[in-house]
C-alpha positions as CSV (number, residue, x, y, z in Angstrom):
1,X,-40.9,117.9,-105.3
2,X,-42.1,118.4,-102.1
3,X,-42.0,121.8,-100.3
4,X,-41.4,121.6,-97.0
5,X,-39.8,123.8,-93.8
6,X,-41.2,125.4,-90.8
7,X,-42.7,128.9,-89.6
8,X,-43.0,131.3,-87.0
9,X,-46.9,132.3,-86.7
10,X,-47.6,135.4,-83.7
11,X,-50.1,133.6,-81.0
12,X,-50.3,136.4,-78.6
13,X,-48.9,139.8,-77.9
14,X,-49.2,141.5,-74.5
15,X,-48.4,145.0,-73.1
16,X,-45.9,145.5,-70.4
17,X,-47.0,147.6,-67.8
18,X,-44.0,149.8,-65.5
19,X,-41.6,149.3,-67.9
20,X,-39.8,151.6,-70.1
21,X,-37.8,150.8,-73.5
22,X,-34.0,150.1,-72.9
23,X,-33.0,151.7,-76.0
24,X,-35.6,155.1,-75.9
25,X,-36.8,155.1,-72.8
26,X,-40.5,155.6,-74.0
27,X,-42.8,154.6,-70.9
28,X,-45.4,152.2,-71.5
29,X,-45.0,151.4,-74.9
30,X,-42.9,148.0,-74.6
31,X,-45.3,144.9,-75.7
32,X,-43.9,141.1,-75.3
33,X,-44.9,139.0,-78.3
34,X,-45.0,135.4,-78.3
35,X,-44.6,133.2,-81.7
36,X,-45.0,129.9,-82.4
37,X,-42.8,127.8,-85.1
38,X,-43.8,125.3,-87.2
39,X,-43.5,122.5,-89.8
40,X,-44.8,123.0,-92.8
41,X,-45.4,121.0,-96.2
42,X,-46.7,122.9,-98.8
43,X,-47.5,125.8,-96.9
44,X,-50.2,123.7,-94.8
45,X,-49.2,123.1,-91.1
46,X,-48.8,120.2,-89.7
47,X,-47.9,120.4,-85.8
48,X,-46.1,123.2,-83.7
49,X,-42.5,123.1,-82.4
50,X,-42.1,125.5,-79.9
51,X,-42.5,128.9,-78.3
52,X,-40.5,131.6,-78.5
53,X,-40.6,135.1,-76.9
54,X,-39.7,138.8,-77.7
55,X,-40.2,142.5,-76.4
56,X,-41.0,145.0,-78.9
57,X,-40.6,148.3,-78.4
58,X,-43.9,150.2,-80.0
59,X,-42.2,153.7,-80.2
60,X,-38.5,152.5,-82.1
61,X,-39.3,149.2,-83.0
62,X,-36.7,147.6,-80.9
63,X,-36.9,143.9,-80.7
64,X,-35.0,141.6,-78.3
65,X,-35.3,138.3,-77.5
66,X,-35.9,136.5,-74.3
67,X,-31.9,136.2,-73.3
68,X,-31.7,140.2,-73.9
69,X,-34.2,141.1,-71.8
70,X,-33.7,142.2,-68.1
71,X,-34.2,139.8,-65.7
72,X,-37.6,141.4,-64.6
73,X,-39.0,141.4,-68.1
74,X,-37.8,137.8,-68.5
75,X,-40.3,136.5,-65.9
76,X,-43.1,138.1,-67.3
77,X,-41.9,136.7,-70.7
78,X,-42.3,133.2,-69.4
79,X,-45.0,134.0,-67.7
80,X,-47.1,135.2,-71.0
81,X,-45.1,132.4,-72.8
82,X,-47.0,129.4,-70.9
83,X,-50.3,131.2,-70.9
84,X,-50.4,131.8,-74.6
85,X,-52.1,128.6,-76.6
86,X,-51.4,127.1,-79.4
87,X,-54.1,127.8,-82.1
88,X,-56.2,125.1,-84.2
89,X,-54.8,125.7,-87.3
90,X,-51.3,124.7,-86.7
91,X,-52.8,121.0,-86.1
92,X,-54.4,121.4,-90.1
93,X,-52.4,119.4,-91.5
94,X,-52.3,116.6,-89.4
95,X,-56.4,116.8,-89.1
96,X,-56.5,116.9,-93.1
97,X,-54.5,113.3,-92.8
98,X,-56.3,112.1,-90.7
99,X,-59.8,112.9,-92.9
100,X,-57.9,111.3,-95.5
101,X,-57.1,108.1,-94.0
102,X,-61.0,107.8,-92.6
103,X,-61.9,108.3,-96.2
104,X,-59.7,105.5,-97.4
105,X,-60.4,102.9,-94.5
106,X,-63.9,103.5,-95.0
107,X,-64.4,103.2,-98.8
108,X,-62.4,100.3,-98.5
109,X,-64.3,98.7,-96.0
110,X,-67.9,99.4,-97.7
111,X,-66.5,98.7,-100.7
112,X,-65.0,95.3,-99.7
């Protein structure tokens, strides 16, 4: 049986600066996360997908996503969105393959 699906890992999180919460109006508590999803197969992760976006509210814990947001807080949004990178360990599994395969080409060729 294998076990197999994808995630959504937090890569960076950024405050917003002149902006106020649409639902509490707190000032300068609004942050714009940005995830990362990805496969999975047995928990290990083998490559990212893609990139999605959100503002959180720190005061009530409002979350929206990118097509909620104003149209001001959707540039910065994309803006954070294409500066954030992806980290290492999303590539594990595919780096753990590829281990594996030098392994076996290698045994086999001293071996041969």
């Amino acid at each position: 049986m294998v076990i197999f699906g994808w995630r959504e890992a937090k890569i960076n999180i950024q405050p917003v600066n002149n902006h106020s919460c649409s639902y509490c109006n707190a000032q300068e508590r609004l942050f714009i996360q940005v995830n990362r999803l990805y496969l999975h197969i047995f928990w290990i992760p083998v490559f990212p997908l893609f990139k999605k976006t959100y503002s959180i509210c720190g005061h009530c814990k409002l979350e929206m996503s990118k097509s909620q947001m104003p149209p001001d807080l959707q540039r910065k949004a994309k803006e954070y969105k294409q500066t954030s990178k992806t980290p290492w360990w999303m590539f594990s599994g595919l780096i753990i393959v590829t281990f594996l395969m030098l392994f076996i080409f290698s045994s086999a060729l001293f071996n041969s």
